[in-house]
C-alpha positions in Angstrom: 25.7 -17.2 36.2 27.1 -17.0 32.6 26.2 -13.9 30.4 24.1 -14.6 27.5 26.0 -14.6 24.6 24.9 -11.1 22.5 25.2 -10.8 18.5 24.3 -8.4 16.6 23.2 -8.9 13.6 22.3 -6.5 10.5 18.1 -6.5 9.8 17.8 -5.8 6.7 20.7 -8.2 6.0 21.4 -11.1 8.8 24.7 -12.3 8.2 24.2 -15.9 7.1 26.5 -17.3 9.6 25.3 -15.6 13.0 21.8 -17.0 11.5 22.8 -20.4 11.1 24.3 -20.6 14.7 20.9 -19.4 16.2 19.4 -22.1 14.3 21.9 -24.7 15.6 21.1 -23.5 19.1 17.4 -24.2 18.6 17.9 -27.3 17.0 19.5 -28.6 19.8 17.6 -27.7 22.6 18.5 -23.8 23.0 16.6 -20.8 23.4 17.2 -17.9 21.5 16.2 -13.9 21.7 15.3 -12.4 18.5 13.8 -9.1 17.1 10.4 -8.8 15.4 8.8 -5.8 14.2 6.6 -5.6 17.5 8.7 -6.8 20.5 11.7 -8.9 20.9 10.6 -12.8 21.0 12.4 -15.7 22.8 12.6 -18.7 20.0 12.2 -22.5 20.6 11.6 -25.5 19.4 8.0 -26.3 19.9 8.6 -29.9 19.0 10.8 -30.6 21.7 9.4 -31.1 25.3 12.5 -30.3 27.4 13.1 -27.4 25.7 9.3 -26.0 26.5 9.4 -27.2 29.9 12.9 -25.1 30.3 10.5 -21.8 28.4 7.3 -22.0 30.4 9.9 -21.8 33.6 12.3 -19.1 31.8 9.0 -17.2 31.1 7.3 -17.9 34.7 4.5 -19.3 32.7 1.5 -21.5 33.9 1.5 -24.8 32.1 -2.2 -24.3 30.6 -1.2 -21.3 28.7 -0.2 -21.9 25.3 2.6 -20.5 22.7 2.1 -19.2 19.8 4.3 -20.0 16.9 5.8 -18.4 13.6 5.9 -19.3 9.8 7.7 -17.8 7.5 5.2 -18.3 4.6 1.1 -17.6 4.8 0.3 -21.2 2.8 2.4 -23.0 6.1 -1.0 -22.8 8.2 -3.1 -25.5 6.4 0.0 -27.5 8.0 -1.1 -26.8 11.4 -5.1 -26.2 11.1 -8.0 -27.5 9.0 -10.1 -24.1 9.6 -11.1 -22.8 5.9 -13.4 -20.1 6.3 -12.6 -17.6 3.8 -12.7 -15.2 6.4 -9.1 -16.8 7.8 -7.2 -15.9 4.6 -8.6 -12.9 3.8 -6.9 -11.4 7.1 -3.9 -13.1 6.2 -3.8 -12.1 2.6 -4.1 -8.3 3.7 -2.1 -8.6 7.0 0.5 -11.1 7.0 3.3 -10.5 7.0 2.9 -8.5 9.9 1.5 -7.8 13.5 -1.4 -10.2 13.6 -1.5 -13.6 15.5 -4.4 -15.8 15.2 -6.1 -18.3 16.6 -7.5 -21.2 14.7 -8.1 -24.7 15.6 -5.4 -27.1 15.6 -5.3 -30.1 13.5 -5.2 -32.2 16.7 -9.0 -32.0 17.7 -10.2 -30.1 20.4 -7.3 -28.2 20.6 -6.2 -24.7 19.3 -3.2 -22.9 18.0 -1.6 -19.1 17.5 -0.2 -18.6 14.2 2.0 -15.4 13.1 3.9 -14.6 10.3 6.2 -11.9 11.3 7.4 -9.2 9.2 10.8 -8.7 10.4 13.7 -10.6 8.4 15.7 -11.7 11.3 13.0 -13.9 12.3 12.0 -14.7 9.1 15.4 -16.5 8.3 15.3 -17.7 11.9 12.3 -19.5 11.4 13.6 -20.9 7.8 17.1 -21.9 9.3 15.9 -23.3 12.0 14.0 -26.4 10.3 11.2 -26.6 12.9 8.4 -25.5 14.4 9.1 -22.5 16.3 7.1 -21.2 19.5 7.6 -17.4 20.3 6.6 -15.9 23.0 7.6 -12.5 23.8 10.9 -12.1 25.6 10.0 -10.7 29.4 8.9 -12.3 32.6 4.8 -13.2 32.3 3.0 -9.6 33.3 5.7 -7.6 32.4 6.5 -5.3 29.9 7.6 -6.7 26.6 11.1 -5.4 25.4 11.7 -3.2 22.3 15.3 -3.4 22.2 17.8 -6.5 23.3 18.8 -4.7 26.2 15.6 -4.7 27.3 15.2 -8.1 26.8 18.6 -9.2 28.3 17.2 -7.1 32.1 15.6 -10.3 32.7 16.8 -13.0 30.5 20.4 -12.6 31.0 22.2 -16.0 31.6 18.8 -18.3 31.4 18.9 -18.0 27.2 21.6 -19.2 25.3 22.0 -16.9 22.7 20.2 -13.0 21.7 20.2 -11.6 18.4 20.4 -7.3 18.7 18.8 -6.4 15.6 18.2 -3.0 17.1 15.4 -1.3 18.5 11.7 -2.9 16.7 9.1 -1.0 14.5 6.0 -0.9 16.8 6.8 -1.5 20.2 3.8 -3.4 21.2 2.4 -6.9 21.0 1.1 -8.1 17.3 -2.9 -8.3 17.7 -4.3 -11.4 18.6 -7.1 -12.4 16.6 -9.9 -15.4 17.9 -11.2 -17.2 14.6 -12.4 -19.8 17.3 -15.5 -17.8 18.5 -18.3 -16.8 16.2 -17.0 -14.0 14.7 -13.7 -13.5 14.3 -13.0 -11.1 17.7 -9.7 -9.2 18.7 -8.8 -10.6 22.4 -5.7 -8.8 22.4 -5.2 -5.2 20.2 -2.1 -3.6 18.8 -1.9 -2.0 16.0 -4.4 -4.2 13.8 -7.5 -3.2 15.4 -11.4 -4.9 15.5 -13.0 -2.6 13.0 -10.2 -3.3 10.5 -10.5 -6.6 10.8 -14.4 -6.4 10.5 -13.7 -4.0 6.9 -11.6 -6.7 5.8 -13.7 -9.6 6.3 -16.6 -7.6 5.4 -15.8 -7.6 1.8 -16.7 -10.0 -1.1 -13.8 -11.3 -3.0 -14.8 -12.4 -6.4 -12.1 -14.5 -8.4 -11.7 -15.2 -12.2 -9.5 -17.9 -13.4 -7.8 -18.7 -17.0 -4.7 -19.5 -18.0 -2.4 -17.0 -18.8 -4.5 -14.0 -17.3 -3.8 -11.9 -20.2 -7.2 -11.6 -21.7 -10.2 -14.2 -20.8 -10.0 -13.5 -17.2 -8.7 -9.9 -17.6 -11.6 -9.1 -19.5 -14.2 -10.2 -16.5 -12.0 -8.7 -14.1 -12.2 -5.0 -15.4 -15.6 -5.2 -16.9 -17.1 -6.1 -13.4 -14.8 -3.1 -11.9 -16.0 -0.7 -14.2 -19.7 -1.8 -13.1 -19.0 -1.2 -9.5 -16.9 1.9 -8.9 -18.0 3.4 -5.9 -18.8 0.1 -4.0 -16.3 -0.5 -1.4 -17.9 -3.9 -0.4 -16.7 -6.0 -2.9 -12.6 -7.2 -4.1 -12.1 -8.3 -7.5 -9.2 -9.7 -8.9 -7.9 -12.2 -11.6 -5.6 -15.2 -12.1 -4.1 -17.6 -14.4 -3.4 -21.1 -13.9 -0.3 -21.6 -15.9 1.3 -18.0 -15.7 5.1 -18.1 -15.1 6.6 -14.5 -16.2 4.4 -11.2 -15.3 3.4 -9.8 -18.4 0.8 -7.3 -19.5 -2.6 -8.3 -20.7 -2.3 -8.7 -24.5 -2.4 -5.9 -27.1 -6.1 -7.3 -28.3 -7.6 -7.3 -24.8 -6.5 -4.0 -24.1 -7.7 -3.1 -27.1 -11.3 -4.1 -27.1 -12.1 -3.3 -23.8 -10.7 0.1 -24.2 -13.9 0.6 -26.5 -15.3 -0.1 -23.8 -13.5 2.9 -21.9 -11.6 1.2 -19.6 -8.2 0.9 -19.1 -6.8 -2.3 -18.7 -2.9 -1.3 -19.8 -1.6 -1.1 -15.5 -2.7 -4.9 -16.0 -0.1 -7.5 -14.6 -0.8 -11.3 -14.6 -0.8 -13.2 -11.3 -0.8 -16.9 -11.0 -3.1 -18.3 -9.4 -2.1 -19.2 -5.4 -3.9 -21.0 -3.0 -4.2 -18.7 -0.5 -6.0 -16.2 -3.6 -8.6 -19.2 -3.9 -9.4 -19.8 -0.3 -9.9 -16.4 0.5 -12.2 -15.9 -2.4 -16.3 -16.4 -2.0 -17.1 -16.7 -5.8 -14.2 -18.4 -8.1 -15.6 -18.0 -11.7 -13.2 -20.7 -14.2 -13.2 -20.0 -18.0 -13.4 -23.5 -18.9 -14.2 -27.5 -17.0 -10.6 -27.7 -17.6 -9.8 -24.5 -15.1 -12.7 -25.7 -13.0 -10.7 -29.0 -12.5 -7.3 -27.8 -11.9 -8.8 -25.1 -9.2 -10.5 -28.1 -7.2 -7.5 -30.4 -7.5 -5.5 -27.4 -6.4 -7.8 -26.7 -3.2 -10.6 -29.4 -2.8 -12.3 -26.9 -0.1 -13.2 -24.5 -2.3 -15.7 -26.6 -4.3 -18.8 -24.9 -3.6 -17.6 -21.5 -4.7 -16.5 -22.4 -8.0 -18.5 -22.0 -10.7 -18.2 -21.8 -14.6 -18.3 -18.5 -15.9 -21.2 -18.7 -18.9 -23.6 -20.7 -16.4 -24.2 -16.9 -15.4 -25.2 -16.0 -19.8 -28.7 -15.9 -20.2 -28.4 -18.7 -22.7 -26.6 -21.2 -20.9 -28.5 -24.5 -20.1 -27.4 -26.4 -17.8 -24.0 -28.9 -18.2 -25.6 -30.4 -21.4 -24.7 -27.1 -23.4 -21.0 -25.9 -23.7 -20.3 -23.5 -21.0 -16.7 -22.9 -22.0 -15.2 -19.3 -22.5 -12.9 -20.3 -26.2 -9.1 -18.6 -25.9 -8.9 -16.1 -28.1 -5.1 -16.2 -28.3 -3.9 -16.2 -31.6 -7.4 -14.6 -33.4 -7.8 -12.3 -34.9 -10.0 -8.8 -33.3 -13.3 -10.3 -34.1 -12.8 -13.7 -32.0 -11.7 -11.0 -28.8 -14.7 -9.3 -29.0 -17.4 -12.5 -29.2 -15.2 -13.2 -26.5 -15.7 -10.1 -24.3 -19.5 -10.0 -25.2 -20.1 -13.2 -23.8 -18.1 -12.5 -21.0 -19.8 -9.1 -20.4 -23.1 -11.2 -20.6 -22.2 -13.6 -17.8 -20.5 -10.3 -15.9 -23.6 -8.4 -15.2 -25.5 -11.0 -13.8 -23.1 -11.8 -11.5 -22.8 -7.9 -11.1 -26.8 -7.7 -9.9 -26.2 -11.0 -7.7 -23.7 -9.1 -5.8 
């Protein structure tokens, strides 16, 4: 039997060219032993049924037990599975990348799929080079040990893969937590070092969204004033977004100003633009303006029932016949930022006794 050929490649760093041969080796057909930060994986193309025929018999696996398989960014699930509980990207927000797999249902009904995002950047690029889907099972016989190390690895794969990448010894040394979003709640079947109570804190939380445009002072505003109105509760996440912001920048010089009379702080303030997997995860999405409303839900359609106009929440706000829109104070002078923040602040402790 021919050795499996060995290379080693640099982890922080993967040479470029030892990447894109494992790549061409999956590609085509191959299999391929890689490090993640939990155990050394066997790579393949998922797409291709020799080539998991030629797995399931490498790995001594029955045929009704499925493999899970690896993206190397969190928005690639909706690709693969039309689940959109909040609940799903809250874990991933928080957890991926890193040592969590889980289950959600496939787009093909009836059926279900594991999903990880590894946080190791040899498999990262392997699963970007590669240009498919990519199962990855751990790299041992079925019931055995999984390996921390190539060598490892190699004890029983030796000659039946095609090529192993030695990125060294791996971070954790056991199996990434498998969690079921498939059952009722979502349940660890399999733990590692993610374990069920942190998965129930994380779900557990409230994540209330605010939306404008630059995120440098309509949305700012909300974001701190409702902080400020619930230090101490650990049961709630807020956080703040713009829908057109392309540089980080600090909140402006006006917004920092005005709500430091209200003694808070708002200078550590960086603007975020506003990602989908932020909006899915989120169970209240307060927009500034119809206009922000619009481009959330053409953005992510799902989240349509937890969007909501910031000022229906002021106590003189009527309905959709009076104008709910939060005006940009860009460009005003002081006075126009703080109408601005008392209308805001209005709208803000409402919501704050609703939570």
């Amino acid at each position: 039997m021919v050795s499996t050929k060995v290379l080693k490649v640099n982890s922080a760093l993967p040479e470029p060219e030892k990447m894109a041969e494992a790549a061409r080796i999956i590609r085509q057909g191959g299999l391929v032993v890689f490090p993640t930060e939990t155990v050394y994986g066997i790579a393949a193309d998922s797409n291709n049924p020799r080539t998991m025929d030629r797995l399931r018999a490498v790995k001594r696996r029955t045929d009704g037990k499925l493999f899970s398989i690896l993206i190397a960014q969190r928005g690639i699930i909706d690709n693969y599975s039309s689940y959109t509980h909040p609940n799903l990207y809250k874990v991933v927000d928080k957890y991926w990348p890193g040592p969590l797999t889980v289950i959600v249902p496939s787009r093909h009904e009836g059926e279900t799929l594991g999903i990880r995002m590894p946080d190791h950047t040899v498999a990262l690029r392997l699963v970007e080079e590669s240009g498919c889907t990519i199962a990855a099972p751990s790299a041992n016989l079925e019931g055995r040990k999984p390996p921390t190390n190539c060598q490892e690895a190699l004890q029983d794969l030796d000659g039946q893969v095609d090529l192993a990448l030695d990125g060294g010894p791996v971070d954790f040394g056991i199996s990434s937590t498998i969690l079921d979003f498939t059952k009722t709640h979502p349940t660890v079947i399999r733990e590692g070092v993610i374990t069920q109570p942190d998965v129930d804190r994380t779900i557990s939380k409230k994540c209330v969204l605010f939306v404008c445009t630059g995120n440098s002072c309509r949305s700012v505003m909300a974001e701190y004033l409702l902080k400020a109105k619930l230090i101490g509760r650990e049961d709630v996440e807020v956080h703040s977004a713009g829908t057109s912001v392309f540089f980080k920048s600090p909140a402006s010089h006006e917004t920092i100003a005005v709500l430091r009379d209200k003694g808070i702080n708002a200078a550590p303030h960086i603007s975020r633009p506003l990602g989908s997997i932020m909006l899915k995860k989120s169970d209240l999405i307060f927009a500034m303006t119809r206009a922000h409303r619009a481009q959330i839900l053409e953005r992510v359609p799902s989240v349509e029932k937890r969007v909501y106009l910031l000022r229906e929440f002021a106590n003189n706000a009527r309905g959709f016949e009076a104008d709910l829109d939060v005006p940009d104070p860009i460009g005003q002078p002081h006075a126009a930022y703080q109408e601005c923040l008392g209308m805001i602040q209005e709208a803000v402790e409402k919501i704050e006794r609703l939570l």
